[in-house]
C-alpha positions in Angstrom: -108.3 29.3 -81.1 -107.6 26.7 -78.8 -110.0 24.8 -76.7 -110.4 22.3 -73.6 -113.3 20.3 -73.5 -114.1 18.4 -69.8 -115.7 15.3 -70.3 -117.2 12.9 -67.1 -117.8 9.5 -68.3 -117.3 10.2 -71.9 -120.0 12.6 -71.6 -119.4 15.9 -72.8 -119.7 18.8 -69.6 -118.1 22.3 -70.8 -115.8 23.7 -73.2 -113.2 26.5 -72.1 -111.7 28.1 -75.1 -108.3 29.0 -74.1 -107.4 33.0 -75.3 -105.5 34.0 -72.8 -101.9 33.2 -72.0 -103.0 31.7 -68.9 -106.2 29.9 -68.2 -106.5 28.7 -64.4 -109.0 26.0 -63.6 -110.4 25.3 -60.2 -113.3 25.6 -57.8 -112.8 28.9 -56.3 -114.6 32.0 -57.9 -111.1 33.5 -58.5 -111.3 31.3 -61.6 -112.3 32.1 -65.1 -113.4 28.7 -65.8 -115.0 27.4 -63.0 -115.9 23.8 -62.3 -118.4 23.0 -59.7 -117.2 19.9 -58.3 -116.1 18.4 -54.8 -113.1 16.8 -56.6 -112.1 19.7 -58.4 -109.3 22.0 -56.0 -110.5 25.8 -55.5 -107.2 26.6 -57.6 -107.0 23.1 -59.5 -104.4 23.9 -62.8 -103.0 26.8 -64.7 -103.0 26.2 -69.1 -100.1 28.4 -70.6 -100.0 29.3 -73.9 -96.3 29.6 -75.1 -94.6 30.0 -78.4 -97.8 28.4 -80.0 -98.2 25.5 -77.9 -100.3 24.9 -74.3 -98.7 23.2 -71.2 -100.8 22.5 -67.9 -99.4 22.8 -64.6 -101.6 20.8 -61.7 -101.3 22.7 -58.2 -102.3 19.9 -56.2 -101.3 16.1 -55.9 -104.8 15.5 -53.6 -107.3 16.2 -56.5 -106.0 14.2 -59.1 -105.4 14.8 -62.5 -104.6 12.8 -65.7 -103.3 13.8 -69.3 -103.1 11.9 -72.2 -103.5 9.1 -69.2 -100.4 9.7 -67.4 -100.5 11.8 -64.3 -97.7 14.5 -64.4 -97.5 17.4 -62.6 -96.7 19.7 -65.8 -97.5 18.2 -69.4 -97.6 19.6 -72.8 -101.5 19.4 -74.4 -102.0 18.2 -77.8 -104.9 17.9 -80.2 -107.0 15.1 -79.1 -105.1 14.7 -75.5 -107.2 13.2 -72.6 
């Protein structure tokens, strides 16, 4: 099984293991993982899972978000990303 871990200044926070075919991210309590933070949005990111592989799609462009140090809108997540 798959698994996001959230790090804030390389200190490890949570870890979201991603079973479903879509995980969404955010503030709001409509969430399954929730993160309780000011710069988090209430409906931050969705992670599909799709022929074997996960993709994350950022809602917003105001909270920002950075993959594997770029900051796309929609990237692919591999092992190790950040």
């Amino acid at each position: 099984m798959a698994k996001l871990a959230l790090y804030f200044n390389n200190t490890p926070i949570d870890v979201f293991h991603l079973d479903q075919e879509v995980s969404s991210i955010g503030r709001g309590p409509s969430n399954p993982f929730i993160i309780d933070s000011p710069a988090i949005a209430p409906a931050h990111l969705n992670i599909s899972h799709l022929n074997g592989e996960h993709f994350i799609e950022i809602f917003s462009e105001q909270f920002s978000t950075d993959v594997n140090n770029k900051r796309d809108q929609n990237a692919k997540l591999r092992q190790g990303a950040k």
